[in-house]
N, C-alpha and C positions, 0 to 999 in steps of 0.2 A: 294457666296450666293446661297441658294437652289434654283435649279429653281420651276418655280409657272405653272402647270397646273390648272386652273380654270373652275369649271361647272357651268354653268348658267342652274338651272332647268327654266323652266317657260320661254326663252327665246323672246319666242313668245307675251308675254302679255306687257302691257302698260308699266309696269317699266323694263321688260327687253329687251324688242326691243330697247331702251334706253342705257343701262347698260352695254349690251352685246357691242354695239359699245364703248362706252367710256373705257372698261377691253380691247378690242384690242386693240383700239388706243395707250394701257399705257403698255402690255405686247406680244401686237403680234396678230396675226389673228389666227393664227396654235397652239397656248398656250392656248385659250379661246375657251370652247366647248360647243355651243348652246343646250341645248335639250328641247323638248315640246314633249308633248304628239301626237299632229301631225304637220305635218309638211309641207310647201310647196314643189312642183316638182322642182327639179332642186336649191334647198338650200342645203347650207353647216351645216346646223345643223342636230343633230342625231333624230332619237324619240325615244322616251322615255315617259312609265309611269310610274310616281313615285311612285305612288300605285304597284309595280311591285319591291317589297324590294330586288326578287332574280335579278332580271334586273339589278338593281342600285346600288349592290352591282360588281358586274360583271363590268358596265362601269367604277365607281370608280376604280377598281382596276387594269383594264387591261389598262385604260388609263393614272393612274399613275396621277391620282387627286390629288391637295394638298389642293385646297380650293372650297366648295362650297355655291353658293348662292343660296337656295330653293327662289321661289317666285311663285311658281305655288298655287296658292289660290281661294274660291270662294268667292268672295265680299259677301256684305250685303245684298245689295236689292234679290240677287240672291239666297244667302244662306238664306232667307228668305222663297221664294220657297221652296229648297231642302235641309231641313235642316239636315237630317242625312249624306247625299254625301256633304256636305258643312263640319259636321262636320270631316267626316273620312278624307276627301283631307285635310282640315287644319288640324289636330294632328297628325296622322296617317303617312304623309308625314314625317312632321317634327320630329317623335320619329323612322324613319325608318333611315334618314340622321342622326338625332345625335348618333343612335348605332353605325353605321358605323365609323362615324368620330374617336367615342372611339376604336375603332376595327386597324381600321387602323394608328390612331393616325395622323389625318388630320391638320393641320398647324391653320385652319380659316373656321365658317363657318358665314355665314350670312342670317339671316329668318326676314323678316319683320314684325310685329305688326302692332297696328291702332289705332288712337284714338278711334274707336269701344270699345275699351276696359271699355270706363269713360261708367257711365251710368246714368239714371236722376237723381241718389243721390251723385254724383260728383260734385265740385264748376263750375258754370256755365260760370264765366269769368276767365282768369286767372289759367287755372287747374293746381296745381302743379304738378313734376314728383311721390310724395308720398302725397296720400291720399285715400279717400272714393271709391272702385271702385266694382261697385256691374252691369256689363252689361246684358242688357235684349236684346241681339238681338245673334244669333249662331254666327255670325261671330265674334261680340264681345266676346262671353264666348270660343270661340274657339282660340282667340288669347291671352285670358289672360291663360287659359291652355298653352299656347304655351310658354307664359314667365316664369313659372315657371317652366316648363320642362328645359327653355333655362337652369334658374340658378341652378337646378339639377344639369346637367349634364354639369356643370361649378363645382361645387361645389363637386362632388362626383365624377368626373371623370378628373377634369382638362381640358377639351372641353372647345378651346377656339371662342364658339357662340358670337355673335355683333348684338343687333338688334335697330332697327328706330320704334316707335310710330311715322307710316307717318300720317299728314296730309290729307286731299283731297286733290289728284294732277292734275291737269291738263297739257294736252300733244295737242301737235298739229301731231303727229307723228304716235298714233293710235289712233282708235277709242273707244267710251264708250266703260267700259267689265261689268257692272252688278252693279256698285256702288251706292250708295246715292249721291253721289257727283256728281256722270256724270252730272248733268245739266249744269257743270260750263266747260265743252269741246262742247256739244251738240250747246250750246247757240250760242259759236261762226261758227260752221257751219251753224247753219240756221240764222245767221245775215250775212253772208255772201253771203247764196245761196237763202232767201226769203225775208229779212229782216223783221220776226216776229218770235219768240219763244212761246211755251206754256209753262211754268217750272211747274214741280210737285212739289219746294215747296213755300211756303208762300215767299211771298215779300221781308219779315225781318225776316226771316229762317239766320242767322248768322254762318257760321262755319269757322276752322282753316281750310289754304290751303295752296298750295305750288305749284309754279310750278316745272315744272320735271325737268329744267337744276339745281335747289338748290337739289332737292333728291336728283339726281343722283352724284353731287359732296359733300353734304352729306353723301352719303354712301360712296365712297369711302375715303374721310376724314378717317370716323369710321373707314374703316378698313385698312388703314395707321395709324391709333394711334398707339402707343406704346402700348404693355400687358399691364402694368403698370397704366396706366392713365385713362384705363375703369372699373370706377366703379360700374356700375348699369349694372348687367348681367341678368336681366329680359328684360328691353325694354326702351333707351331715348325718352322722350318726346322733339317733334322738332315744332318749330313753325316757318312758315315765313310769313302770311298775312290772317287775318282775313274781311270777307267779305258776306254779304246778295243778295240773288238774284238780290237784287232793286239797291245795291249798282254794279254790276258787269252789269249789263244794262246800269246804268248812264254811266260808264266808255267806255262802247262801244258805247256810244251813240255820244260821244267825237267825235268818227271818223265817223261815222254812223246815223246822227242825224235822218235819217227817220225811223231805228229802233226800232219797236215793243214788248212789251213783255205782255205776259198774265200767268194768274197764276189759275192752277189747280191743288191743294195740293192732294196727290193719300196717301197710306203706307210710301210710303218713307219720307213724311216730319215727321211722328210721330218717326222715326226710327232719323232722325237727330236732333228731338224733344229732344231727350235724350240724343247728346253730348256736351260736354261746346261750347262752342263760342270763346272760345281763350284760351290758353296754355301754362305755361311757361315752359321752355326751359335751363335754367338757370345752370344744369348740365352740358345739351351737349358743354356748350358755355365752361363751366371752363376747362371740360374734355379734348375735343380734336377742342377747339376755333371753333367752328361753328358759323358760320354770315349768314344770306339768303341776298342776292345779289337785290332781284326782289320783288317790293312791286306791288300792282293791277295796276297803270298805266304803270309800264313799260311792267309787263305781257300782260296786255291788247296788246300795242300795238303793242309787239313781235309776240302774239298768229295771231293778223289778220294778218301781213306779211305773215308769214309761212302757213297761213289757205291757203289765196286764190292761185288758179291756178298757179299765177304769180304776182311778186311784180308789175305789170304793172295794173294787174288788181284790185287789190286790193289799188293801187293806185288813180285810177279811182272814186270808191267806196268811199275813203273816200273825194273827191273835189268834187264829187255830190252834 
């Protein structure tokens, strides 16, 4: 069997500080090559700007890559701010990586999408993987560009691209990066360290979520499928638990009863205004059997362990 060098661009960010462990844990430390744009003193990953096509071209080949997974991205709320660097890092990345791939003739790559992509004239519950998808926000019209390029350059080149329509994920591992979502990571530090939150959206602000140990063995599922068994070369739609600010307060309130929550809808709730509320999934599941493992209570209770300091202390917190 061929051996598998691996690049994690983006290695640094929420789903690959993640990702990057689970690809070593399954093919080696020394096989899997972290790169970000910057980097900490005294890390084993390289830097790299992906925006640096002659760069990325160079590491590819001298390191003798076979598969890459771009994830270096600017969220929503953030590419909302800066929406032309929002959209250049999102396509621009992604059309530098899949030349390449074609160039060199790369085994696998992997780019993420978002449900960013639905927008308010999408079905609001229930979104199928095909329908109405017309997004009004850069990061959304930047990833559905991204799907099509995927199947391009599937299609006209044989480039074998895998992409996730992720959810909003929540991570106990890093911090917010720019999202719509962040409130549902945020939450549980300040119910931890104040016991009161302020959320920027509405109460019954509803969206699909996930948390990161289901992406992360979602992706790599996808890309252990067989060639053969991926049908949708633009981007699966994945669901694992749909959930409202008021509903994810309750939940934590479980272990936490004197916690607080207030609500200060800012941009960002109009921006989640405009994607469904739940999602079907129904491909990924026939395709390459996808299940999510973690519905809000068990995340819930997962998330606070791993939040506080110490199981001891968090322990503490919830027999208050």
């Amino acid at each position: 069997m061929k051996k598998q060098i691996i690049l994690v661009i983006g290695a640094a960010g929420q789903i690959g500080t993640e990702l990057t462990i689970a690809l070593r844990q399954e093919y080696g430390r020394e096989n899997v090559i972290a790169a970000d744009k910057t980097i900490k003193p005294g890390s084993d990953s390289i830097e790299l700007d992906v925006l640096d096509a002659t760069k990325l071209r160079q590491v590819i080949h001298d390191l003798e890559v076979t598969q890459v997974y771009l994830l270096a991205a600017m969220l929503s709320a953030t590419g909302e701010q800066h929406p032309e660097m929002a959209w250049k890092l999102n396509v621009q990345s992604l059309l530098s990586v899949l030349e390449i791939a074609k160039e060199f003739q790369l085994d696998k790559i992997f780019w993420p999408s978002s449900i960013a992509i639905f927008g308010p004239t999408s079905p609001k519950y229930n979104c199928p993987q095909h329908t109405r998808i017309e997004p009004n926000t850069v990061y959304g019209i930047s990833k559905r560009a991204g799907e099509y390029w995927c199947q391009y350059y599937f299609d006209k080149f044989g480039v074998d691209v895998r992409s996730i329509r992720y959810p909003g994920l929540i991570s106990y591992s890093t911090p917010p990066g720019g999202g719509t979502t962040d409130y549902a990571i945020d939450i549980f530090h300040q119910a931890l360290e104040s016991g009161h939150y302020t959320c920027f959206l509405t109460e019954d602000n509803c969206l699909p979520m996930m948390y990161m140990p289901d992406a992360i063995r979602a992706t790599m599922e996808l890309m252990h499928a067989p060639k053969e068994n991926i049908s949708i070369r633009t981007s699966y739609n994945l669901a694992g638990m749909s959930f409202a600010p008021c509903d994810l307060a309750a939940a934590i309130q479980m272990h936490l009863p004197k916690f607080q929550i207030a609500y200060e809808p800012d941009y960002r709730n109009e921006i989640a205004n405009s994607w469904p509320a739940s999602i079907k999934d129904e491909q990924a599941r026939k395709d390459w059997g996808w299940q999510p493992q973690f519905d809000l209570k068990k995340m819930t209770a997962d998330m606070l362990l791993h939040i506080g300091k110490n199981k001891e202390i968090v322990t503490r917190c919830i027999e208050a």
